[in-house]
C-alpha positions as CSV (number, residue, x, y, z in Angstrom):
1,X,4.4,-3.6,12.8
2,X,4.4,-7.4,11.8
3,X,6.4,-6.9,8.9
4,X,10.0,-7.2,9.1
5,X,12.4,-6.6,6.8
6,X,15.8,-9.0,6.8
7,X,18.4,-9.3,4.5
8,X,17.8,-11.2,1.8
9,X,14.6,-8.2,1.1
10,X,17.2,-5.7,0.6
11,X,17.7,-6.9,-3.3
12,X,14.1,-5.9,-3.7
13,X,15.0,-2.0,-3.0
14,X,16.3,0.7,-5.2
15,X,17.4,4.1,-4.4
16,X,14.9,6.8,-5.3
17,X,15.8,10.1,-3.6
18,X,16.6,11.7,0.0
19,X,16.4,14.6,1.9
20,X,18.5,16.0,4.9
21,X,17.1,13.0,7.2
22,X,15.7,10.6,5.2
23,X,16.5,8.2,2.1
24,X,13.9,6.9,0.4
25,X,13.7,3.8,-1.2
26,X,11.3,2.0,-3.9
27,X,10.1,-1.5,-3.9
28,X,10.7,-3.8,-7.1
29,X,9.7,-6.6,-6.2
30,X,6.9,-9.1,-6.3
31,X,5.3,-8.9,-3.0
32,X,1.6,-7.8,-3.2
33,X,2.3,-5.9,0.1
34,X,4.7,-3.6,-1.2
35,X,4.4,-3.2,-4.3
36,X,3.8,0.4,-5.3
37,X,5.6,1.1,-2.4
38,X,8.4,3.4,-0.5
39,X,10.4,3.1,2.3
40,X,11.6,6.0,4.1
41,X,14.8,5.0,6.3
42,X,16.6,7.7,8.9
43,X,20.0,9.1,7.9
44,X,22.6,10.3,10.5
45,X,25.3,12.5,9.9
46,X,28.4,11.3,9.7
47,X,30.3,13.6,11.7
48,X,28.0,14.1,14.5
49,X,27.8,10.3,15.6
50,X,24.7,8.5,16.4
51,X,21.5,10.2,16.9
52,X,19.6,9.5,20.7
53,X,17.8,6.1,20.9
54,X,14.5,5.8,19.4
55,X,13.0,5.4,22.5
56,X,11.4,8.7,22.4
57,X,9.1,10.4,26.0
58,X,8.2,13.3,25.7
59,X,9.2,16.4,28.4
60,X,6.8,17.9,30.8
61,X,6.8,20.7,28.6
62,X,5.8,18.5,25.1
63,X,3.3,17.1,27.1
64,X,2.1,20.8,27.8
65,X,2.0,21.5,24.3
66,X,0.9,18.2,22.4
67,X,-0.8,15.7,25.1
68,X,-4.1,17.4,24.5
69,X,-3.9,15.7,21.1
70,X,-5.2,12.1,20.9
71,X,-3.1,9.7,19.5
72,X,0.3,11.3,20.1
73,X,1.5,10.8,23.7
74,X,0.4,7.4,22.6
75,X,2.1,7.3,19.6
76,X,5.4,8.2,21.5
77,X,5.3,5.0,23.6
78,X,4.5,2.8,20.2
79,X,7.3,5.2,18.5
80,X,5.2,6.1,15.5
81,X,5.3,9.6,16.3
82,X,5.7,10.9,12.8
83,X,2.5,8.8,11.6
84,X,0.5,10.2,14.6
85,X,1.7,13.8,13.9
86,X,0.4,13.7,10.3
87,X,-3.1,11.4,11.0
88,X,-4.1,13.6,13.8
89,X,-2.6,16.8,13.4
90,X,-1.9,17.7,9.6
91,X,-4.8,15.8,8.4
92,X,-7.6,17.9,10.5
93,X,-5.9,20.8,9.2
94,X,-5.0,19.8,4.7
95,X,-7.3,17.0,4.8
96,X,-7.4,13.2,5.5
97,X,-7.4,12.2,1.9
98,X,-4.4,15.1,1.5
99,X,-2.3,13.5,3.5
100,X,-0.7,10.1,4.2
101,X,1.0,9.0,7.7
102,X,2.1,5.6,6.1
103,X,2.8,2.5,8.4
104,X,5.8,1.9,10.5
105,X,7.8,-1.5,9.7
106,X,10.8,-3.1,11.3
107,X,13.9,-3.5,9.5
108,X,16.9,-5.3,10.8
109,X,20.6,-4.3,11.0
110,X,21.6,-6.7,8.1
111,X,19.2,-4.8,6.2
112,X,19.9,-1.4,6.9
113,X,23.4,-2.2,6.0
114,X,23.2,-4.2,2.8
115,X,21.2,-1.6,1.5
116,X,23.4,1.6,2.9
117,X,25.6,-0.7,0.6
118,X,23.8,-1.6,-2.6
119,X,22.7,2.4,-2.9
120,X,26.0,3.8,-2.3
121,X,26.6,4.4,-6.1
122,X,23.2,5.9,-6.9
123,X,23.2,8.7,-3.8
124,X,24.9,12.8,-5.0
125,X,28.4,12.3,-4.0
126,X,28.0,15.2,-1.5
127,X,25.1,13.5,-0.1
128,X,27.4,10.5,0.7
129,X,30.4,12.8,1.8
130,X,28.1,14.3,4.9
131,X,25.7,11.4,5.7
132,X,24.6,7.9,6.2
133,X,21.7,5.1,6.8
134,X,21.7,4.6,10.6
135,X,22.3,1.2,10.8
136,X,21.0,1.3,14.7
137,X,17.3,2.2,13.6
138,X,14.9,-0.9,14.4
139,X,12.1,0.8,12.2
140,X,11.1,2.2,9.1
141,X,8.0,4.0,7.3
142,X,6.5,2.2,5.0
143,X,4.5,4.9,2.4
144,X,2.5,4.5,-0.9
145,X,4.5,5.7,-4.0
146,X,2.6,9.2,-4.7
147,X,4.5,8.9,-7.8
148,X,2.0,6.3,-9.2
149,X,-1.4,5.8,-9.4
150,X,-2.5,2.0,-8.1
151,X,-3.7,-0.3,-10.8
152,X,-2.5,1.3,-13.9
153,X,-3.5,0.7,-16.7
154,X,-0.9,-0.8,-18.7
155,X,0.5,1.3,-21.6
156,X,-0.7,4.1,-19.4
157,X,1.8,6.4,-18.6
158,X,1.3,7.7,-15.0
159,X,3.1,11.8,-15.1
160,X,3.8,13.3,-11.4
161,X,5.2,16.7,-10.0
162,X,6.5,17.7,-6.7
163,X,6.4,20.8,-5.9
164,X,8.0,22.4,-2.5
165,X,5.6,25.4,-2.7
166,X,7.6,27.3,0.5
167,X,5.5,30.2,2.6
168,X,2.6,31.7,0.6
169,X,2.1,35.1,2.4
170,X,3.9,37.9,3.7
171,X,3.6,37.9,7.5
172,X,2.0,41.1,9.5
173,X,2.6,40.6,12.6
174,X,2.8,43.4,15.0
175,X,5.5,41.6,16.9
176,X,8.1,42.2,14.1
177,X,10.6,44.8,14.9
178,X,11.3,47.4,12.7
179,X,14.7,46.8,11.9
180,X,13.2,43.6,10.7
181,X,10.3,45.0,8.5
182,X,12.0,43.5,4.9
183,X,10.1,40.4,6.0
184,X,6.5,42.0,5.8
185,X,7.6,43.1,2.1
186,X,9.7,40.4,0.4
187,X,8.8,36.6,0.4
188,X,11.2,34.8,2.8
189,X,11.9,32.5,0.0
190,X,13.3,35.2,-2.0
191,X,15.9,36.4,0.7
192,X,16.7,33.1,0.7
193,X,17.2,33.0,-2.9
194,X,19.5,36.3,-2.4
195,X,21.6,34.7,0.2
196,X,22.3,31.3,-1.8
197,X,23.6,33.6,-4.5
198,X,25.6,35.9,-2.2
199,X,27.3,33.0,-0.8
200,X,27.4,31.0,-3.8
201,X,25.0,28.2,-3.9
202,X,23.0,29.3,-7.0
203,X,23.9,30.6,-10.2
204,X,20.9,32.6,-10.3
205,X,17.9,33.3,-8.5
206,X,14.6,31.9,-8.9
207,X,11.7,33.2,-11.1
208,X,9.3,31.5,-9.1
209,X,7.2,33.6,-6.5
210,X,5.3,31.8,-3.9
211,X,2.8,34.8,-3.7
212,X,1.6,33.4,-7.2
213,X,1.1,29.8,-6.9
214,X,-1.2,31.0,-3.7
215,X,-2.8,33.5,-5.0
216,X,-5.8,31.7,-6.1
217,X,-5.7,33.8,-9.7
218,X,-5.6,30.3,-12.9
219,X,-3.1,33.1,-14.4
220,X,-0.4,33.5,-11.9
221,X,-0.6,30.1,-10.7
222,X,0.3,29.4,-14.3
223,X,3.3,31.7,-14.1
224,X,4.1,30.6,-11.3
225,X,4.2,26.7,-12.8
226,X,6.1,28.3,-16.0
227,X,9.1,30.0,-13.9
228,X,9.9,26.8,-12.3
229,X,10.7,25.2,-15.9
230,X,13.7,28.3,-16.2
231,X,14.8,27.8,-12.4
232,X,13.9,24.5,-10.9
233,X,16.5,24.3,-8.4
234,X,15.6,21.1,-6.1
235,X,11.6,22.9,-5.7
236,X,10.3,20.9,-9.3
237,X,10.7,17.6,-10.3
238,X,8.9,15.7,-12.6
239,X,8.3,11.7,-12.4
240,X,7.1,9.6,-15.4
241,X,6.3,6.3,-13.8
242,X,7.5,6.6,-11.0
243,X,11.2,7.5,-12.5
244,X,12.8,11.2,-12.5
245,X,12.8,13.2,-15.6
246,X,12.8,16.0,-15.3
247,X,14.6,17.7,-11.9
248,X,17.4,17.3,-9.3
249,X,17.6,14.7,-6.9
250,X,16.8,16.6,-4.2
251,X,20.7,17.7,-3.6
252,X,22.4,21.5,-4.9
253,X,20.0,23.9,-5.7
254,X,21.5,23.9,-9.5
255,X,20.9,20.5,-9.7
256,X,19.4,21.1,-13.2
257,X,22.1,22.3,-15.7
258,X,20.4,24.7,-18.0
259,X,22.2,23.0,-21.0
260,X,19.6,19.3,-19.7
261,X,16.4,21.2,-19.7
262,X,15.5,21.6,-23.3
263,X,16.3,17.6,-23.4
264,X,14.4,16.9,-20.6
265,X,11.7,18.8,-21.6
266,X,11.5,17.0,-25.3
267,X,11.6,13.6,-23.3
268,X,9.1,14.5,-21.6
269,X,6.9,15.4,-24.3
270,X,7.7,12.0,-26.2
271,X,6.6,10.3,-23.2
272,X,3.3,11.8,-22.5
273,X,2.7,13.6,-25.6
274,X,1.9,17.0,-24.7
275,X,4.0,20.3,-25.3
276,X,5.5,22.1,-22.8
277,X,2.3,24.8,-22.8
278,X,0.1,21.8,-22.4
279,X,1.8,20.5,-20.0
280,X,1.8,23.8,-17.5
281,X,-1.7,23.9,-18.5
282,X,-2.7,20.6,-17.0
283,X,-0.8,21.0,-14.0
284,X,-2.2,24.5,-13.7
285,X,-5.8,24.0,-14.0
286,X,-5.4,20.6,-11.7
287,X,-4.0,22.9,-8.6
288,X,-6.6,25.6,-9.0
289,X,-9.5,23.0,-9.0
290,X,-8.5,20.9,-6.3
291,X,-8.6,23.6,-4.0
292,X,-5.6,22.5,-1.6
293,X,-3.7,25.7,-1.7
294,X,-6.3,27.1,0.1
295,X,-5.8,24.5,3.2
296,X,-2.4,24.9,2.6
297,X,-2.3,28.9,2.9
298,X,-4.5,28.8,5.8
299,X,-2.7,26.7,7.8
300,X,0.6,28.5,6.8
301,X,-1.0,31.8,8.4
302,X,-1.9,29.6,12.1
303,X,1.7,31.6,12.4
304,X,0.2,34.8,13.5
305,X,3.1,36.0,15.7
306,X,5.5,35.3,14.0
307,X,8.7,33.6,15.3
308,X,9.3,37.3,17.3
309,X,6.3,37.0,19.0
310,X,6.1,33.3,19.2
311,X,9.8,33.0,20.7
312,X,8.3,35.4,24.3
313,X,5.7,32.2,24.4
314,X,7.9,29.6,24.5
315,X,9.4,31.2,27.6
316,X,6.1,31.2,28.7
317,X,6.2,27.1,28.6
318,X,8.9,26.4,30.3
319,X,8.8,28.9,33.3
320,X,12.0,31.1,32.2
321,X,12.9,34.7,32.5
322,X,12.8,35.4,28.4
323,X,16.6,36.2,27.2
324,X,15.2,37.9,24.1
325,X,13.3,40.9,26.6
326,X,16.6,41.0,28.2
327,X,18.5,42.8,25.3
328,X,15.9,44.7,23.5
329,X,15.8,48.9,24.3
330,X,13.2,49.6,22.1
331,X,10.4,51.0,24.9
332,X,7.5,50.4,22.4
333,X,8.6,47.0,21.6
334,X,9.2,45.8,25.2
335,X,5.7,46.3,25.6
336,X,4.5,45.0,23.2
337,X,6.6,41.4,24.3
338,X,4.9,42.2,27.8
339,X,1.6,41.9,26.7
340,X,2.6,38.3,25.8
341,X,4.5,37.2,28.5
342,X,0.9,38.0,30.6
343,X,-0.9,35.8,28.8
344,X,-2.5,32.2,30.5
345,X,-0.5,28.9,29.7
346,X,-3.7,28.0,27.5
347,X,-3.1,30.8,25.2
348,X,0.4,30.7,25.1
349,X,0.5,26.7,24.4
350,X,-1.8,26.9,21.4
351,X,0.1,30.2,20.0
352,X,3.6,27.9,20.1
353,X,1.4,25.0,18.9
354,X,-0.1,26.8,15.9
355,X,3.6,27.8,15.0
356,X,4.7,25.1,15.0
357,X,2.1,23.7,12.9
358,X,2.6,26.4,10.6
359,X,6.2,25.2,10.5
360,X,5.5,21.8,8.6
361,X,3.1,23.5,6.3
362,X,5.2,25.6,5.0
363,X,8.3,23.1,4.4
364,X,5.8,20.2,2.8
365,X,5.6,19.5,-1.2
366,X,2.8,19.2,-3.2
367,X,3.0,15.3,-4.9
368,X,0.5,16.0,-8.2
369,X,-0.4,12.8,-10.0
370,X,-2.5,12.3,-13.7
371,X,-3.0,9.3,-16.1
372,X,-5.2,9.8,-19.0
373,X,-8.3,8.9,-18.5
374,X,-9.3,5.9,-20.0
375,X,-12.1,6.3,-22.7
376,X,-15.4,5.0,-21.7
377,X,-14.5,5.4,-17.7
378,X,-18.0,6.3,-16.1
379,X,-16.7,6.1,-12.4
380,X,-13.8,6.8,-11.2
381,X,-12.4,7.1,-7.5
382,X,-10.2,9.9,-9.0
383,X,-11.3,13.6,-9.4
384,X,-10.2,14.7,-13.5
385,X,-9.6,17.6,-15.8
386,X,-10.0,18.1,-19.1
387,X,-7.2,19.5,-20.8
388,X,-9.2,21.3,-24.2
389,X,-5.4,21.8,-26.5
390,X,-5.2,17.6,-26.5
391,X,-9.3,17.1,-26.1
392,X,-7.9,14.8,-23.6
393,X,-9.5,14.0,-19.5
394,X,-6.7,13.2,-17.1
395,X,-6.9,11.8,-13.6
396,X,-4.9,13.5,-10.9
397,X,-4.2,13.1,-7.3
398,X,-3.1,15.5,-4.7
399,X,-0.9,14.3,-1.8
400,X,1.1,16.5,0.4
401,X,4.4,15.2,1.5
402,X,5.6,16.3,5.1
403,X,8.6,17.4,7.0
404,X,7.5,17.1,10.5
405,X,9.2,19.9,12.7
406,X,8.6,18.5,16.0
407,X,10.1,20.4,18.0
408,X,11.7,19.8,21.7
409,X,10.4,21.8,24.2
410,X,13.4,20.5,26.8
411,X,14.7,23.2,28.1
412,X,18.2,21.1,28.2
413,X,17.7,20.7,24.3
414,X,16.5,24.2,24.0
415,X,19.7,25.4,21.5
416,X,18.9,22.7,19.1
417,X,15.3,23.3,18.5
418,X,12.9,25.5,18.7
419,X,15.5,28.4,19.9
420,X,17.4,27.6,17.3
421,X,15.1,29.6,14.4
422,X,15.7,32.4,16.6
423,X,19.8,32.3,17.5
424,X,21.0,31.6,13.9
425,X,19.5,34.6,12.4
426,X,21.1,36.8,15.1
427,X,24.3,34.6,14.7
428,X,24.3,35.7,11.2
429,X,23.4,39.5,11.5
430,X,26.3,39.5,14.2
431,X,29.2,37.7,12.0
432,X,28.3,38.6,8.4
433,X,26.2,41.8,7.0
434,X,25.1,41.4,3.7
435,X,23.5,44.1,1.6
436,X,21.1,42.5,-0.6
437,X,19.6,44.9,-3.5
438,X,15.7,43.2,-4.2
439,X,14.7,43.9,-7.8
440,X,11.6,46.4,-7.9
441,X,12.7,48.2,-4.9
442,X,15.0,51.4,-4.4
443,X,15.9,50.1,-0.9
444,X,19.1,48.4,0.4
445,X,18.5,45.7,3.5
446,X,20.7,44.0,5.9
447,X,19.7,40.6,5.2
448,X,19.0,38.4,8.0
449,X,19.7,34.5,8.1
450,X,18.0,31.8,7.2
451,X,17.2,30.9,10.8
452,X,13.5,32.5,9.8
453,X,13.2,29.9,7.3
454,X,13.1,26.6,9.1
């Protein structure tokens, strides 16, 4: 981490987006080094104070679980966790050249807080109302701008799509209860989407299926492309050289006023000069080629216990009588958990492991990038398609962009991690029952929260 960023760089760095804990940044400057670059910079909220130092150790029980890795218990003494978790974990799994763990950088308070400053105005009110740059943070991560393609050609316009594709597969685990069987038969992004309406959040549910973007079928990964052009929510955006157009900015899920979309929509087409069927025809054919569902499905389905099953191995780890076993009465299902909690500490480390894994793969976006082709281009260090409506070759890129769920295995910090996918869906089913009709189906189902959904 030789690079250091100080007060007078802060000029140089214009708001871009954020998520729950991050705010990301983009360079416009001069400075060979960064440009074409983001920064990624923690957030804290505002009214839970400071977060814990970022002199991170990992427990006896992390170690357990992770220190078989190399690289990682490593990493936790350099604090580059996050880049370690995606080099040596995500990347054997989606693919080294899927995947970027970007480099760590120091940034001092004076930065932190002229630019907390300077962005103020550009960050969703809301955004501002709950959280803030931590000012306290001595480091930063420093990541290529997936949103551009290095060296373009000028007058070239570069067109990029995120995508948060969610949980591609209905789970089958035999560790499910019965009462909680809705979540073999509807995607747990749709009982999502019924719950933000209930309460809400949305207008109006989503069109998009996840079951058809991972299907591996060109025609529903095309409807699947299509519905998120009626629906966006925060799950589509659309970047034309590096700048949003089409999209929310990663805030309310009806960040996209349905009145904006037909405008959007015909900038977009004067920009790049395709129609809106070209368009979900490119980015169509693009996914199916490159093949990175597939990765993306499979390491999805590492989660083969789901978080019933995987919850008994946890309990497992850190040497506890299991709380869950202690209020089930269902005979069949007790055993069932019994069989688990036999299991060797091997077996139930990789089982939590691969769950966790899971985890991150299922909350990551998809970062698609093209750029015509230029004519004459023999060589190229990008893989292409040819789009036949236009008679026109694009370049494209896949990146994958990650939400590490890094879970404490403290048994101190248990209610604020990994127990805490368990205890707010039971938190919800105790204080607020919510029938939820699903379309296609004659059934009503209590709805459970969204603790299942990371």
């Amino acid at each position: 981490m030789e690079v250091v960023l100080h007060e007078g760089d802060a000029k140089d760095w214009v708001y871009k987006g954020e998520g729950a804990a991050n705010l990301i940044l983009s360079y416009t400057g001069s400075s060979p080094s960064m440009v074409g670059k983001v920064l990624r910079i923690k957030k804290i909220l505002k009214d839970k104070g400071q977060p814990a130092p970022n002199c991170m150790v990992f427990s006896s029980y992390e170690e357990l679980l992770w220190g078989k890795i190399p690289g990682l218990l490593e990493s936790v003494k350099n604090d580059c966790l996050p880049q370690a978790y995606a080099t040596d974990v995500m990347s054997q799994h989606l693919g080294a050249n899927h995947v970027d763990g970007g480099v760590r950088v120091r940034v001092s308070k004076n930065f932190l807080e002229l630019v907390e400053k300077n962005v103020l105005d550009s960050r969703p009110a809301w955004r501002v109302n709950v959280s803030a740059i931590d000012a306290e943070a001595d480091s930063a991560l420093l990541i290529s701008d997936h949103t551009l393609f290095s060296g373009n050609p000028r007058g070239c316009s570069c067109i990029a799509v995120e995508i948060k594709a969610k949980c591609g597969f209905l789970p089958s685990s035999e560790y499910i209860s019965k009462e909680n069987s809705i979540k073999k038969q509807v995607t747990r992004y749709k009982m999502h989407q019924h719950l933000k309406f209930h309460l809400g959040e949305i207008s109006k549910t989503s069109e998009y299926d996840p079951l058809d973007l991972f299907s591996g079928s060109k025609e529903r990964i095309h409807m699947a492309i299509k519905s998120f052009f009626s629906t966006p929510q925060n799950n589509f955006r659309i970047f034309v050289n590096g700048s949003l157009v089409f999209g929310g900015m990663g805030g309310g899920a009806d960040s996209v006023h349905p009145n904006e979309t037909e405008k959007c929509l015909e900038d977009l087409s004067k920009v790049t000069g395709l129609q809106l069927s070209d368009f979900i025809e490119l980015l169509s054919e693009a996914i199916f080629k490159s093949g990175v569902l597939g990765k993306l499905l499979a390491t999805q389905k590492l989660d083969d216990h789901d978080i019933e099953g995987a919850v008994h191995l946890y309990y497992n780890i850190i040497s506890q009588p299991c709380l869950v076993c202690k209020s089930i009465t269902d005979a069949e299902l007790l055993h069932k958990y019994s069989t688990l909690h036999s299991l060797p500490l091997d077996k139930s480390e990789k089982i939590v492991r691969d769950f966790l894994i899971s985890a991150t793969a299922k909350d990551c976006s998809l970062m698609i990038s093209f750029r015509p082709r230029q004519s004459g281009t023999a060589d190229s260090e990008y893989d292409s398609v040819f789009l036949e409506s236009v008679n026109q070759s694009y370049d494209y890129k896949v990146l994958m962009c990650l939400y590490l769920h890094l879970y404490s295995l403290d048994a101190h910090v248990f209610n604020k991690s990994f127990s805490s996918l368990w205890n707010n869906w039971f938190c919800f089913l105790k204080n607020l029952f919510i029938n939820v009709s699903f379309p296609h189906s004659p059934l009503i189902f209590i709805f459970p929260f969204a603790g299942i959904f990371y």
